[in-house]
C-alpha positions as CSV (number, residue, x, y, z in Angstrom):
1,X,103.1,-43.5,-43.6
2,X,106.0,-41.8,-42.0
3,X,105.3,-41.0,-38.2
4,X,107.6,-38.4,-36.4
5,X,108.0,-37.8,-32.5
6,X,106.9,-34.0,-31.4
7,X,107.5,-32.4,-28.1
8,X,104.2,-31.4,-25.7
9,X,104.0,-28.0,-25.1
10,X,101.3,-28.4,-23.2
11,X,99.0,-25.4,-25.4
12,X,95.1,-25.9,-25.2
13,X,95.2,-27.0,-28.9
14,X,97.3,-30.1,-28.1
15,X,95.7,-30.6,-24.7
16,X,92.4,-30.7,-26.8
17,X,93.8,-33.0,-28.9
18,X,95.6,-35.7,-26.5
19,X,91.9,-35.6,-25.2
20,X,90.3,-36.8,-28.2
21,X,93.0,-39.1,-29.2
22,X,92.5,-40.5,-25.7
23,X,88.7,-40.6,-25.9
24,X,88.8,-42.4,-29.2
25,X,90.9,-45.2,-27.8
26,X,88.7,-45.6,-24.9
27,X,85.7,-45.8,-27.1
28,X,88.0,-49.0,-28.8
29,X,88.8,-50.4,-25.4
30,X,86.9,-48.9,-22.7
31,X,88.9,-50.4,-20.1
32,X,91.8,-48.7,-20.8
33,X,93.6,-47.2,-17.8
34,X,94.0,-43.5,-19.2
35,X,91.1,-41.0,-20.8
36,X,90.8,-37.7,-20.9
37,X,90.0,-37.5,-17.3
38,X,93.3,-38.7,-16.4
39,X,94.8,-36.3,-18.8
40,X,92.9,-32.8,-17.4
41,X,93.9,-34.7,-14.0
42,X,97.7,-34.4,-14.9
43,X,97.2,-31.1,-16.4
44,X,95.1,-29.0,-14.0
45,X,95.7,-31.0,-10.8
46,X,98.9,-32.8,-10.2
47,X,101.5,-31.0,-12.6
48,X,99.5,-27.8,-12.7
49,X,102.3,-25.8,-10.9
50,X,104.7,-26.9,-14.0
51,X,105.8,-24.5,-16.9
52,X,106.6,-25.5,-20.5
53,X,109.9,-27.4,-20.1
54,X,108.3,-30.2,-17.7
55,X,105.9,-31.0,-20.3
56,X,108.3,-31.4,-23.0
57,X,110.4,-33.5,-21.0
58,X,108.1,-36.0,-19.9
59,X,105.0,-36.0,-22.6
60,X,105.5,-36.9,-25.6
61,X,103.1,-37.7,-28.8
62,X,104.0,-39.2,-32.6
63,X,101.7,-37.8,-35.6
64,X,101.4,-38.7,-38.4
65,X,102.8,-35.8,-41.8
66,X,99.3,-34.8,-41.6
67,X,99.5,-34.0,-38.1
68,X,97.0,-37.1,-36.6
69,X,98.5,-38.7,-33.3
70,X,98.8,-41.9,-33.7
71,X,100.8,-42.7,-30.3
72,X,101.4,-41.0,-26.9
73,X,103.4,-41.0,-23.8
74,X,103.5,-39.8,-20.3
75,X,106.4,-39.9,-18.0
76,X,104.2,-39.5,-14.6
């Protein structure tokens, strides 16, 4: 399976999509530290005030060719 790193632009499709990646892992270990609640947190609260170019820099996900994350990170 070849996975490849991709920017965050932070659009409502990925957004919607970090949240279910992060959803399904908690459902795995639900004692995780981040969910989707942290995520809408970081989004709407926190880093609201940021534009496109903050997200790149400090979000980052790997997907699989067919697009599935399989990994994520945040630079908070």
């Amino acid at each position: 399976m070849n996975i490849h790193g991709v920017d965050y632009c932070n659009t409502e499709a990925e957004y919607n999509e970090v949240c279910d990646f992060l959803n399904a892992l908690s459902e795995i270990e639900p004692n995780m530290l981040w969910e989707s609640g942290r995520m809408s947190f970081v989004r709407h609260s926190v880093h609201a005030d940021k534009d496109e170019s903050f997200f790149r820099s400090n979000v980052r996900t790997w997907r699989t060719e067919a697009g599935k994350i399989v990994a994520l990170c945040i630079s908070e």
